[in-house]
C-alpha positions as CSV (number, residue, x, y, z in Angstrom):
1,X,0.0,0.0,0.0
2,X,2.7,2.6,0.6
3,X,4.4,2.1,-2.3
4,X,1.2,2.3,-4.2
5,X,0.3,5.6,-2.5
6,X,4.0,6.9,-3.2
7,X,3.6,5.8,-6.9
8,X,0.6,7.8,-7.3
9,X,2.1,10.8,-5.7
10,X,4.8,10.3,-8.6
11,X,2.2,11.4,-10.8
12,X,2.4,15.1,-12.5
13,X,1.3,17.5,-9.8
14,X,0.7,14.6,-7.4
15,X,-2.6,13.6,-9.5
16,X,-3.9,10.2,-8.8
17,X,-5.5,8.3,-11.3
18,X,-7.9,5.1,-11.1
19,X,-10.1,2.9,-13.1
20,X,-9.1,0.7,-16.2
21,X,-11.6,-0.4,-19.1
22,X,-14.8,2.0,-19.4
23,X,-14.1,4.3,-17.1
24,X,-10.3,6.1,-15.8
25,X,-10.6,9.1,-13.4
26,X,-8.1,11.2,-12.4
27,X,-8.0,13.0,-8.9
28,X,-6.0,16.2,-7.7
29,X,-4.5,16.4,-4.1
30,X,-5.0,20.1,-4.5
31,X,-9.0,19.9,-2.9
32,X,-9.1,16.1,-3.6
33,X,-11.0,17.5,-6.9
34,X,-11.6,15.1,-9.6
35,X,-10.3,16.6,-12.3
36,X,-10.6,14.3,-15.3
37,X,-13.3,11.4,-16.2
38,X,-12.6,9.8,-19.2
39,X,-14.7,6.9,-21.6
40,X,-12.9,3.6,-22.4
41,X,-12.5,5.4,-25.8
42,X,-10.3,8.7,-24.3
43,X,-13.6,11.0,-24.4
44,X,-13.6,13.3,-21.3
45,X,-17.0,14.2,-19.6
46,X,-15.7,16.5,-17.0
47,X,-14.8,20.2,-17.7
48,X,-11.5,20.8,-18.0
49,X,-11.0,24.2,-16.2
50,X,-10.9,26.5,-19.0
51,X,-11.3,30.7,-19.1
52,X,-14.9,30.0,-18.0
53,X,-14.6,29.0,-14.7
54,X,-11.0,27.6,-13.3
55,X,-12.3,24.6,-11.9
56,X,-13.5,21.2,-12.3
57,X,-15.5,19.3,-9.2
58,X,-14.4,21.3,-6.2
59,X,-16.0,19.7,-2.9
60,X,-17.9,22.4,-1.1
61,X,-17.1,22.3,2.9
62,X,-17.7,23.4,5.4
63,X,-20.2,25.6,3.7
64,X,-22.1,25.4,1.0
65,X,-22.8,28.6,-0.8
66,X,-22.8,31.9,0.6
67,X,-23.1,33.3,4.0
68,X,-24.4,36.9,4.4
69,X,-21.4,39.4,4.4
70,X,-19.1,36.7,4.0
71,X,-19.5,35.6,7.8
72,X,-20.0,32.4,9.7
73,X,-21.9,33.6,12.8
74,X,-21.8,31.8,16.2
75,X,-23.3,33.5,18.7
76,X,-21.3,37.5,19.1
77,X,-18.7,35.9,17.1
78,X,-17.8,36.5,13.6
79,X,-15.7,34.2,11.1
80,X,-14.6,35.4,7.8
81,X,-15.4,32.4,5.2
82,X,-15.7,32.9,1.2
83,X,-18.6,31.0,-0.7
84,X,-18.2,27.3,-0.5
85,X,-15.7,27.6,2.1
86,X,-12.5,26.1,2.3
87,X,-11.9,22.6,1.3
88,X,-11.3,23.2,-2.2
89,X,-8.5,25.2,-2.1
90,X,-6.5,23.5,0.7
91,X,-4.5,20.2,0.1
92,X,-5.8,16.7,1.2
93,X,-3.5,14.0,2.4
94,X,-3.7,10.2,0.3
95,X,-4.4,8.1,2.7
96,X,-5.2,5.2,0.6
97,X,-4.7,4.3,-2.9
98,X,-5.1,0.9,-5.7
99,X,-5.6,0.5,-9.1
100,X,-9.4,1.4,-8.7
101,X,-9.7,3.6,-5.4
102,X,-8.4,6.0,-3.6
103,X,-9.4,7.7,-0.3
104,X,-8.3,11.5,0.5
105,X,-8.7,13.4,4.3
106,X,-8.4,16.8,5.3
107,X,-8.2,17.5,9.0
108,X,-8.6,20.8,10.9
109,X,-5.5,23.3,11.5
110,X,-4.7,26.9,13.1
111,X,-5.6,28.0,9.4
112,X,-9.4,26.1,8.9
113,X,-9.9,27.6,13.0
114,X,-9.7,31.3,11.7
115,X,-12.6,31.0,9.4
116,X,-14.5,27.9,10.9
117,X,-13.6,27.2,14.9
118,X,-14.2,23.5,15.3
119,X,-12.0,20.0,15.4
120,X,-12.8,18.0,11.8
121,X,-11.9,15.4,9.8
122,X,-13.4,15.4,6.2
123,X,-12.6,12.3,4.1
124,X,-13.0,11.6,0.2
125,X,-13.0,8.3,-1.8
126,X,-13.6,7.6,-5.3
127,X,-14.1,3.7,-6.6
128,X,-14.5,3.0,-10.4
129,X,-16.6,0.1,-10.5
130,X,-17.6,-0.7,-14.5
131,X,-19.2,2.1,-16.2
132,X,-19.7,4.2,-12.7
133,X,-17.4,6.5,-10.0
134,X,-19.1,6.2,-6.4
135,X,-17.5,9.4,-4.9
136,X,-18.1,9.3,-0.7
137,X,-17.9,12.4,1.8
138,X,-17.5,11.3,5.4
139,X,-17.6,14.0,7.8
140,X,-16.3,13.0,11.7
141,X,-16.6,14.8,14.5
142,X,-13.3,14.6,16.9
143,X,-14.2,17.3,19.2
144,X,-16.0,17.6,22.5
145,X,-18.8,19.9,21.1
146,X,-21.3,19.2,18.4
147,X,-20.2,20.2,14.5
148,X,-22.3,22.0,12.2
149,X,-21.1,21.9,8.8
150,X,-22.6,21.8,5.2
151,X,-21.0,19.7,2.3
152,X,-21.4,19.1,-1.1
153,X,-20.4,18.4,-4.9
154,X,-20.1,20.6,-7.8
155,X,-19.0,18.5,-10.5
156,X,-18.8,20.3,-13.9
157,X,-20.0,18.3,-16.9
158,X,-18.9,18.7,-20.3
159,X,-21.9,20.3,-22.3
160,X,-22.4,19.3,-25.2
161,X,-21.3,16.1,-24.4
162,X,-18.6,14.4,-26.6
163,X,-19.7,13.2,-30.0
164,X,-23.3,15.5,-29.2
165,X,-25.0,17.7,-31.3
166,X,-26.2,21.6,-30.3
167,X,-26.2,22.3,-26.1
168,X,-30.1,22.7,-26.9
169,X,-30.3,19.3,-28.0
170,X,-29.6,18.3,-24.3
171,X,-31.5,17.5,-21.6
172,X,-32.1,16.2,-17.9
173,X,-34.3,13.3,-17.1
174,X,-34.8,13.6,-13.6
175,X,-35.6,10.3,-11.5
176,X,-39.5,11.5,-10.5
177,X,-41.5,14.4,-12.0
178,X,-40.2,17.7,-9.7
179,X,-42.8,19.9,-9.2
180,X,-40.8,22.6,-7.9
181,X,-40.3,25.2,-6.8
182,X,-36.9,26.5,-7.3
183,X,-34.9,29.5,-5.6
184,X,-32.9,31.7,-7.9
185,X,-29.9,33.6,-6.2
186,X,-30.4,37.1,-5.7
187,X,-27.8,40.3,-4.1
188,X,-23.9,39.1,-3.9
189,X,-25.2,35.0,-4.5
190,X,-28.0,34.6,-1.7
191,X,-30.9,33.2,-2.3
192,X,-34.1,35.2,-3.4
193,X,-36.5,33.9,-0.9
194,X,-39.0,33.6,-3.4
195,X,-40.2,30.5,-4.7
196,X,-40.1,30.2,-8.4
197,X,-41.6,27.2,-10.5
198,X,-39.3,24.9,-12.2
199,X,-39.1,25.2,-15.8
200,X,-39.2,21.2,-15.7
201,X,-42.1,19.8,-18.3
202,X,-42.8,16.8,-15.6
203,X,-39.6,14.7,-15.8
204,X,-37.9,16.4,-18.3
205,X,-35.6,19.6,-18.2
206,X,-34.9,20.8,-21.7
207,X,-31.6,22.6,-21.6
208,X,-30.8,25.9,-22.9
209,X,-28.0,28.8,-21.6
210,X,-31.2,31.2,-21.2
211,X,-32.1,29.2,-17.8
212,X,-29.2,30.1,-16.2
213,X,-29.6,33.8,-16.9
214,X,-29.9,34.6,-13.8
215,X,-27.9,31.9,-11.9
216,X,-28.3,28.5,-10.7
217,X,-31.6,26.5,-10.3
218,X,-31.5,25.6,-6.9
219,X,-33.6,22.9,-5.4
220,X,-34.1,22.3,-1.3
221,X,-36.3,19.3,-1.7
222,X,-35.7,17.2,-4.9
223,X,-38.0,14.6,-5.3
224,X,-35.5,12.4,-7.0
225,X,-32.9,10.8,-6.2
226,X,-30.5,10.5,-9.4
227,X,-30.8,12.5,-12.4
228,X,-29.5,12.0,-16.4
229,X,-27.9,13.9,-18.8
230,X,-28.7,13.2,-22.3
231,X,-29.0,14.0,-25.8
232,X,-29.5,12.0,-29.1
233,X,-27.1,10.1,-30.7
234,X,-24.2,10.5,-27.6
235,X,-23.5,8.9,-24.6
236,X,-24.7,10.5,-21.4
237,X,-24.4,10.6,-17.9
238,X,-26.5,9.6,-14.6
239,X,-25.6,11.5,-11.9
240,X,-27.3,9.8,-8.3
241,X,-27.0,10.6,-4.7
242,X,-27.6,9.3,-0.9
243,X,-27.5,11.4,1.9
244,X,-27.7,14.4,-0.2
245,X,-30.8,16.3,0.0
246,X,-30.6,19.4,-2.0
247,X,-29.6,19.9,-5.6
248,X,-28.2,23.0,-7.3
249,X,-27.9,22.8,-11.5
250,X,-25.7,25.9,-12.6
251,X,-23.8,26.8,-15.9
252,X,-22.4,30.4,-16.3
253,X,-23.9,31.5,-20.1
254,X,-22.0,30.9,-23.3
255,X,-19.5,28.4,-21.6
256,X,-19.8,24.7,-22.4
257,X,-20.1,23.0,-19.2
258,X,-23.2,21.7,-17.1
259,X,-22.7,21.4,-12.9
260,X,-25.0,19.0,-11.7
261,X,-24.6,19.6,-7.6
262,X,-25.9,17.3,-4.9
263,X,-25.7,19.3,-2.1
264,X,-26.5,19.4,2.0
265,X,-26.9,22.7,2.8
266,X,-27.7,25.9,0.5
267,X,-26.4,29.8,0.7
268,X,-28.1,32.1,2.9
269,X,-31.4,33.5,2.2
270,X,-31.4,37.3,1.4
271,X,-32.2,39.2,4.4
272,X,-32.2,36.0,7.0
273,X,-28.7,36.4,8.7
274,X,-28.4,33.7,10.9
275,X,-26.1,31.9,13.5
276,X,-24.7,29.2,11.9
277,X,-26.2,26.2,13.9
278,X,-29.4,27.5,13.3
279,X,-29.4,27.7,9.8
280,X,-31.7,25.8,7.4
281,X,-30.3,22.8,6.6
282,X,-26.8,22.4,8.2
283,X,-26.2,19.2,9.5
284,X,-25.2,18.7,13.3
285,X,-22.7,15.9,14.2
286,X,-22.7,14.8,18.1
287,X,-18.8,14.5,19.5
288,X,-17.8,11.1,18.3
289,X,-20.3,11.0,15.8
290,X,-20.0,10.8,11.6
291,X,-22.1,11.2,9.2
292,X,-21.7,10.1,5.5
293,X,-22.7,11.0,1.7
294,X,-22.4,9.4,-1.5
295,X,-23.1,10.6,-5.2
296,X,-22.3,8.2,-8.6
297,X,-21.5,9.4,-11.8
298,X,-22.3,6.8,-14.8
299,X,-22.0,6.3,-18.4
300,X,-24.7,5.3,-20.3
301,X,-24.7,4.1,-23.5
């Protein structure tokens, strides 16, 4: 195993890559952020960074979103924190690695304490099984108080997808028929608290840069529970999730990639400043305790 793990630190920039046959993925240290997902025929599915947006799949912790004025509130105190927070900019130790897995963890240090107070561990696996990538979040608790924290994924989608036609030819085919309603953000990336309908025709999500006008489509109870990607004539991709119980789908206009987000825990709503471990939808881990997520990323076709 430790020669394993050192061989894949070998690897240009310390990138890790797994998976033989249908499916090879490639992780970075930097964030543990998959950064390349590639077909049995060399086709990559993920975004690969460009002018756009410089990233790929960034894992959102311990926040997800945006906090009003940039602040994690706990009681009188204030924490500076930037949207998403931290964990996708700081580097993750390889703590285990084969051919067809690998397990990243990012603990807590005098740096993570200025923005976000509390003892953590945050771990990351990817398997490639066959066609599919099972990627796993396990948040633990080490301290002797409870942890509030918010995680999620932001995987970025290559849109068209290879060998496609037009980005309007695409669609999502979501798992049940979501009736809604979705929040839009508003001021500085809060959410407008006003419910909006979802431009979903029952199942179906016909895909166009126009939806995302005015920012992400943001979900706080899905109905479903994995979603595809699709258009005629190409291979797409299902995108499912456990634990997860948000969803945030989010392009930024002209640019030619799709983020389908799992999600637990949202941005602040506009106006509703909050403390922290009181908000709508952070998760609260007892000392001792964890608490685990999952979302898989398939092929199809």
């Amino acid at each position: 195993m430790a020669r394993e793990i050192q061989a894949a630190r070998e690897g240009q920039d310390g990138i890790v890559e797994i998976g033989i046959g249908a499916l090879i993925a490639r992780v970075k240290p930097l964030g543990a952020e998959l950064c390349s997902l590639r077909d049995a025929a060399g086709r990559e599915f993920l975004w690969q960074a460009g002018e756009a947006w410089p990233r790929h799949a960034p894992i959102l912790f311990p926040i997800v979103g945006r906090l009003h004025d940039d602040v994690l509130r706990l009681g009188e105190a204030r924490h500076p924190i930037g949207q998403h927070g931290f964990a996708r900019d700081l580097p993750f130790e390889l703590v285990e690695c084969d051919p067809a897995a690998c397990r990243f963890r990012l603990r807590d240090n005098p740096a993570t304490h200025a923005a976000y107070p509390f003892p953590f561990r945050l771990e990351v696996s990817y398997a490639v099984h066959e066609a599919s990538l099972a990627i796993g979040y396990t948040v633990i608790n080490p301290g002797e108080a409870p942890l509030p924290f918010c995680v999620g994924a932001h995987p970025a989608f290559c849109w068209p997808l290879p060998g496609a036609g037009p980005k309007t030819a695409h669609r999502l085919e979501f798992e049940q028929e979501e009736s809604g309603p979705v929040y839009r953000p508003g001021s500085l990336g809060l959410l407008d608290p006003t419910p909006q309908p979802f431009p979903a025709h029952g199942r179906t999500l016909p895909l166009d840069d126009a939806l995302f006008e005015t920012g992400a489509l943001v979900l706080l109870a899905p109905a479903s529970r994995h979603v595809r990607f699709t258009a005629p004539g190409a291979p797409g991709l299902e995108v499912a999730w456990q634990g997860f119980e948000q969803l945030g789908i989010w392009m930024k206009p002209g640019a030619e990639f799709l983020c389908i987000e799992p999600w637990a825990g949202h941005a602040d709503f506009t106006g509703q400043p909050t403390d922290f471990r009181r908000k709508p939808a952070v998760q609260v881990l007892e000392p001792g305790a964890s608490a685990s997520f999952q979302h898989r990323i398939s092929l199809l076709g």
